[in-house]
N, C-alpha and C positions, 0 to 999 in steps of 0.2 A: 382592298377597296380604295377606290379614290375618288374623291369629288372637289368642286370648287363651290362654297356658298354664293348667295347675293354680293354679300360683300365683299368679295375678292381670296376671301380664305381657303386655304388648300386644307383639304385632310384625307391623309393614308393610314391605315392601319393595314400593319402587315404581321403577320403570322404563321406560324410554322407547326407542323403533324408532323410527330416522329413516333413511332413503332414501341417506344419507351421511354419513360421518365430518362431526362437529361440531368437535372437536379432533382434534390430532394424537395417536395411538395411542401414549404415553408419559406417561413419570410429569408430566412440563410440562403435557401435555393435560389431564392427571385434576387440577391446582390449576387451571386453567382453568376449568375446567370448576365446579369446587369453587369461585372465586372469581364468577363468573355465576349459579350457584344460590344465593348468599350474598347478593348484587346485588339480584338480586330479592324473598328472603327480607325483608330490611330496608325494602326499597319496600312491599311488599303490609303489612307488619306494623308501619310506621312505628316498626320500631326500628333501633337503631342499628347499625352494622357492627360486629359482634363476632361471637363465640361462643356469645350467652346469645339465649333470643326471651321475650320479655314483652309483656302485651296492650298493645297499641299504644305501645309503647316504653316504658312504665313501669310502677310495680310490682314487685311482687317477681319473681324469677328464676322461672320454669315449666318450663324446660330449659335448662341448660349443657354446653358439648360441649368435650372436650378437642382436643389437636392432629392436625390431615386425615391419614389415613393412606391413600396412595393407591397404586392399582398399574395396570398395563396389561399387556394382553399384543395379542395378534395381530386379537381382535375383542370386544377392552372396555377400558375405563375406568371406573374405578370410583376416586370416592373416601368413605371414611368419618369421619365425627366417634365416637370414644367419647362416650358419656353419663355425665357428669362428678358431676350431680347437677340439684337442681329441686325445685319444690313438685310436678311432677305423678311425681318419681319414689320409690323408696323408697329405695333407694341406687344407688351407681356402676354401671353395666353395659350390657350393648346398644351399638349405635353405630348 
């Protein structure tokens, strides 16, 4: 899903169905899980493991994300980053 608010704000939430638990159904699962979309993040983006993505690993900041806030219960896992700051943002918020 995507939309733009009044105010100029972008929001996606993207999500995935798969056939079987990919991690275990706990907060362990959801950094797991959070550490493998990260994995990837820095491969496809040739930046570096962190919390910040910049065009191919350098350059200024375009999004920073504070610390994963994750949770699970009986059929999800989720974990999220706050939006710390960035050139593509206006100030702190979203995650």
């Amino acid at each position: 899903m995507r939309a733009r608010s009044g105010d100029g704000a972008f929001e996606s939430d993207e999500r995935v169905r798969v056939a079987g638990p990919v991690v275990e159904f706990s907060e362990r699962g959801a950094r797991v899980l959070a550490d493998r979309y990260w994995l990837d993040v820095s491969r496809v983006s040739r930046t570096s493991l962190g919390l910040e993505l910049r065009v191919l690993g350098r350059g200024p900041c375009l999004l920073s994300f504070g610390p994963a806030q994750c949770t699970s219960d009986v059929d999800e896992v989720r974990c999220r980053y706050p939006i710390a700051g960035g050139l593509l943002t206006r100030q702190p918020g979203g995650s």
